[in-house]
N, C-alpha and C positions, 0 to 999 in steps of 0.2 A: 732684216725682218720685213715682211711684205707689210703694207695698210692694210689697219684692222679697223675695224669699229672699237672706238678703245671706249670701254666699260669699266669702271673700276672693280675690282678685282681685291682689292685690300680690307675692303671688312668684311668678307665673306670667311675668311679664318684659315685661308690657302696657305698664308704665311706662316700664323703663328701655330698650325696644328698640323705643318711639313705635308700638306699635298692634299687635307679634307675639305673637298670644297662641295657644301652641302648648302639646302635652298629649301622651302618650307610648300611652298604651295603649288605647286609641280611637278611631277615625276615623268620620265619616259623610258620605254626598255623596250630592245629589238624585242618582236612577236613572229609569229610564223608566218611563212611567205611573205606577199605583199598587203595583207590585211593592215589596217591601223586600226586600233583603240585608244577611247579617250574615256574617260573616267570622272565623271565631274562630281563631288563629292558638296551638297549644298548644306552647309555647316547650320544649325540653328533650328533645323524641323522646319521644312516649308510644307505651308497652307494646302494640303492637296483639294482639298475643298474651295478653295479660290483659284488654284490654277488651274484647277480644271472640275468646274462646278458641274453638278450634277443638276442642271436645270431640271430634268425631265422628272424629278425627283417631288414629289409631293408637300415632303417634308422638310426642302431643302431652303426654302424662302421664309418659313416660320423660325427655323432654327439660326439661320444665319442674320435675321431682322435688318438691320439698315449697310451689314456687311456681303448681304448678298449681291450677285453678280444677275443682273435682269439675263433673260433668255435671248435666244440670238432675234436679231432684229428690232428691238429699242434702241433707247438711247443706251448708249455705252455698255451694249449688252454681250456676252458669252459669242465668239467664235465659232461656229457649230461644225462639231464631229460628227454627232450621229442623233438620235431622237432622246437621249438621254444625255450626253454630254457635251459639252464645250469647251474650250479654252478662254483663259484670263484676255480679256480685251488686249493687254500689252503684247500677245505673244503671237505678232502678227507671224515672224519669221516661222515659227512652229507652224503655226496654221496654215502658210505656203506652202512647207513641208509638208505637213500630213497630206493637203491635198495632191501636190509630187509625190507621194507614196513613199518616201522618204520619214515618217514617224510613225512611230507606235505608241502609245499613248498606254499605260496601265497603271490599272487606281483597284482601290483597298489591297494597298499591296503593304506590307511589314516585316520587317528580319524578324526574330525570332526574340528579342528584346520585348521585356512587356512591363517595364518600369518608365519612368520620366525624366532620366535625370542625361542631360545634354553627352556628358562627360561618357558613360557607361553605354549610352546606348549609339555614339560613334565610333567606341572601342571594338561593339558586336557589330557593326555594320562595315568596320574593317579589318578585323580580324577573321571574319566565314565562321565562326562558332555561333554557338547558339548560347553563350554565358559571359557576359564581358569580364575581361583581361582572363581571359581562361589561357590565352594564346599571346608571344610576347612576336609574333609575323604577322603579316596580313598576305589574305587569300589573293591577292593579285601576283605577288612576288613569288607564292609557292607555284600561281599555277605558271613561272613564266618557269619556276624551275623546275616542272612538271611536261614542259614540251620536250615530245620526241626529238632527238640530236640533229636529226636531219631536217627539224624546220627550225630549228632557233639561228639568227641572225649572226652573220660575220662578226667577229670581235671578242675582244677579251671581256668587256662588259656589257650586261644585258640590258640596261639604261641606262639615263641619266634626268638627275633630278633637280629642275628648278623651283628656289627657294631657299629658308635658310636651315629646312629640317626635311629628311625626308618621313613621310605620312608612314603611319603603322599599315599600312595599306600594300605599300611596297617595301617592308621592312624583311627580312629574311634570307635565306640562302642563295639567292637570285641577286649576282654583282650589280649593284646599281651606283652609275657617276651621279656629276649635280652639277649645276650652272646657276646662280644666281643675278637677277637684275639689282642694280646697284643702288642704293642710296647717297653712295659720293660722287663728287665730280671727276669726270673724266682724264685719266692719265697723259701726256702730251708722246709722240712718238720717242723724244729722247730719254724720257723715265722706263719707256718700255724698254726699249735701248740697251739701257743701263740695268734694268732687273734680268734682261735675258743674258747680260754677260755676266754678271753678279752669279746666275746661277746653272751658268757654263760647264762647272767643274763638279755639279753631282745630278746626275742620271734620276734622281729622284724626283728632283724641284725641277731641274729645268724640262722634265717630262710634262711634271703636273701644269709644268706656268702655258707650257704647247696645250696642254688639253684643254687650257680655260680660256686662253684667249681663239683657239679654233672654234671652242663652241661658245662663245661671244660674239666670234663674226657670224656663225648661224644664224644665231638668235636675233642679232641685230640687223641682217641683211635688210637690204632697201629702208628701213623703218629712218626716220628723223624726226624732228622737232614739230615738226609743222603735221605730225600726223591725226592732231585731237580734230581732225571733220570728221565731219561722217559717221557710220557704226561707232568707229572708236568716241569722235566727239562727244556723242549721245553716253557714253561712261562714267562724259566729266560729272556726270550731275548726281553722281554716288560715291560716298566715300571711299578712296582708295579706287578710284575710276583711271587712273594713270598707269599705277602700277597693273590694275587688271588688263588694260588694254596692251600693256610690254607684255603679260603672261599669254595671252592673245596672239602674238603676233607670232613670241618664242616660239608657241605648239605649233604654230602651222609654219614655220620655218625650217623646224625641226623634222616634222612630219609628212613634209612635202620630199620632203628630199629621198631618192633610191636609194642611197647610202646611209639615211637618217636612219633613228628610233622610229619601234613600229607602234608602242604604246605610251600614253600620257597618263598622268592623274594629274587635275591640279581642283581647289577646291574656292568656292563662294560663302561669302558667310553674308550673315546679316538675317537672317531668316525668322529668326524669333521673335515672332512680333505679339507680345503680350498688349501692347496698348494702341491706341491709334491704327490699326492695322490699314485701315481703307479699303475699300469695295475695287471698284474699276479703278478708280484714282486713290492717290496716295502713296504712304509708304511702300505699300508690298508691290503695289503698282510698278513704281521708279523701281523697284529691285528687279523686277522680273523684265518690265523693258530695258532694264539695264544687260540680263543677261540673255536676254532675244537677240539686243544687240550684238553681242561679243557673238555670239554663234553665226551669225549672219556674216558677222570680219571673219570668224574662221573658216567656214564653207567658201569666201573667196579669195581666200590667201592658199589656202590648200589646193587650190586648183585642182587638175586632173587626180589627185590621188583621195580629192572628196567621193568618189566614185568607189572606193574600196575602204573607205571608213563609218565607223559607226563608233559613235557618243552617247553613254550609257549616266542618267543623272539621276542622283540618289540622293536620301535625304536622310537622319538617322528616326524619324517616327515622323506622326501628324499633330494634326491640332484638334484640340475640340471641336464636335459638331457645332454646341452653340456660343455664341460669344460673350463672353465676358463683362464686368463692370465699368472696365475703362479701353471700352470699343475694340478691343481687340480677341487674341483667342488664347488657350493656353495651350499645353504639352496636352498630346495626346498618342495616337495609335497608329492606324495604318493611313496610307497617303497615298497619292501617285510617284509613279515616275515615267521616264521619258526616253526609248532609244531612236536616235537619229542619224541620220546619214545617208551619203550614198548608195550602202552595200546594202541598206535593209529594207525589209520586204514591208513599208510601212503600209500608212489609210488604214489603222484598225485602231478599236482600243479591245484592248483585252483585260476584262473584269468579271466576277461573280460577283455583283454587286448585291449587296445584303442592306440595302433600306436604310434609313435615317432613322426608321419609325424609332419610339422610347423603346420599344421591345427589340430591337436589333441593334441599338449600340452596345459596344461594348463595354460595359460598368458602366451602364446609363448616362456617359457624356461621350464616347469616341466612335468613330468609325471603326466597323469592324475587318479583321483583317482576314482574307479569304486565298491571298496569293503569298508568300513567302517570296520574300525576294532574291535566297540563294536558287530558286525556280529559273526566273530571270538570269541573271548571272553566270548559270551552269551552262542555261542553251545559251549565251552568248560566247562564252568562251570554248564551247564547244563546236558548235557551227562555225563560228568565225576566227577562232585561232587554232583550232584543229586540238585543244586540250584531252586528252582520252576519258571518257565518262569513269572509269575506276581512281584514276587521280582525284576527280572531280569529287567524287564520295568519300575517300578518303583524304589525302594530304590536304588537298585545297580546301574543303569542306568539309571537316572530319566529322564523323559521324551522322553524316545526313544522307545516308540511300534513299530514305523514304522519299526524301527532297525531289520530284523527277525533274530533268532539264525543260523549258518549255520547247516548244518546234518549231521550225518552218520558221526561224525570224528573221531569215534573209534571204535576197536574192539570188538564184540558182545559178 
């Protein structure tokens, strides 16, 4: 048996569930051609109105009171887009991006969810319906098994998913593997040794045990102990900042590769910030520099094939316009989101913005929603994984013709 990166591999459930080896916060599945997609799924409803504040916005300093984001050019003020918008002070990497034309930036965007409840409305943001648990797949995995035969990817399986579940997201008729990062200590060569002659004698196991320790050396290629400087080190300082920066490393190891997965999901939580939220500093602050940073390790871990990727971040609703009794915001409505990378046609935000005024929220506390985010998602999997617009309407997104794809969100 060649040196691997030895990961443990025993509580991931290889063993006791004869070859399932499944992982919770990561998915990846060959896509078409050389395109990559990443999927970042921001668990908890983030702040669209702090990530990316509507300075230019009248109403946007009254409503938001000691949680607003000053305009660009103060102290600790908004990033600037354009004469209405800006980004969250922490989100420098975004903001190099957008000015490398490399982001798109789009706000009062919403699925089609118009309740509050966390549970129900990340079921409709990955499912592609318009009712949550209407659908027991998610629209990623229909549309990988909605690609034409002649672009889906060499192999028996069309992902593989790190974590210890895979997300309803990539749940469905579309084979998906899985890799998990470890929470025990690593195995010594002669247990490896030993489990691969152990299970010598059936085609089943000793298949599975080649598939998990091949994609462990993947995953774990160049990385070591000493790797918390830098991008990653900036992680330590959020909860589960270790493990995110291993999920980090995984995608773009995985996705670098010509033989690799062409598509990822893995997902961020912490977003819900009912209290304490913070303006430029703070909670939401550290969250969002925490995942400025992780993007910034993945764009240069990816090397050359950041150049044919694009990273689509989504969120399941917003928060309220004004904030709350204990400094923070609650559940609300429509938000931003964010597609990046190399392949896309950024320096825009794309918005019908509808006013803060009291006569333009929606039920007189939310932002209102003007873009659908199956909109978003259509033309991204259509432009950039070659998905056919009738899948699109139907399997992948059923019943939503009305829905059009957006255009032009990539590089020609």
């Amino acid at each position: 048996m060649s040196t691997i990166a030895r990961r443990t591999f025993l509580g991931t459930g290889l063993l006791a569930a004869g070859g399932a080896f499944l992982a919770p916060r990561l998915t990846f599945a060959a896509a078409a051609g050389d395109s990559r997609l990443i999927v970042v799924l921001m668990r908890g409803a983030l702040d669209g109105l702090a990530a990316v504040p509507p300075h230019g916005d009248h109403d946007y300093a009254g409503l938001r009171a000691e949680l607003a984001i000053a305009p660009p050019g103060g102290a600790n003020g908004a990033l600037p887009l354009d004469a209405l918008f800006g980004l969250h002070p922490k989100l420098d990497f975004l903001h190099e991006s957008y000015g490398a034309g490399e982001l798109t930036v789009f706000h009062a965007l919403a699925t089609a969810y118009r309740e509050r409840s966390h549970f129900d409305g990340q079921d409709v943001l990955e499912n592609g319906s318009a009712r949550a648990h209407a659908l027991q797949s998610g629209w990623l995995n229909r549309a990988l098994a909605a690609q034409p035969r002649e672009r889906r990817g060499p192999g028996r399986e069309l992902g593989v998913a790190l974590g210890q579940n895979v997300p309803l997201v990539m749940r469905g008729p579309a084979a998906v593997a899985s890799w998990s990062p470890s929470r025990l200590a690593a195995l010594d060569e002669d247990t490896l040794q030993r489990l691969a002659d152990l299970y010598a004698a059936d085609p089943l196991l000793s298949q599975r045990l080649a598939d998990a320790l091949a994609a462990d050396a993947i995953a774990t290629a160049g990385s070591s102990a000493s790797d918390g400087e830098g991008a990653d080190g900036m992680l330590a300082r959020d909860r589960g900042a270790a493990r995110y920066g291993e999920v980090i490393h995984a995608a773009a190891a995985f996705l670098a590769r010509d033989d690799g997965p062409r598509v990822a999901v893995f997902d961020t939580i912490g977003w819900d910030t009912h209290a304490n939220e913070g303006g430029a500093q703070g909670q939401l602050g550290a969250r969002l520099a925490a995942l400025d940073a992780g993007l910034r390790t993945l764009k240069a871990q990816l090397g050359p094939a950041w150049g044919r990727t694009a990273i689509v971040m989504l969120t399941e609703f917003g928060r309220t316009a004004a904030t709350n009794g204990t400094r923070g915001t609650d559940h609300g409505t429509a938000t931003a989101a964010f597609l990046l990378g190399g392949a896309v046609r950024g320096g825009r935000v794309v918005a019908d913005w509808p006013g803060l005024s009291s006569r333009a929220l929606y039920q007189q506390r939310d932002l209102a929603p003007t873009l659908d985010a199956r909109a978003l998602l259509k033309g991204v999997l259509h432009e950039h994984l070659g998905i056919p617009e009738r899948e699109l309407d139907s399997s992948v997104f059923p019943e939503s013709a009305a829905v059009r794809p957006l255009r032009d969100l990539f590089r020609a």
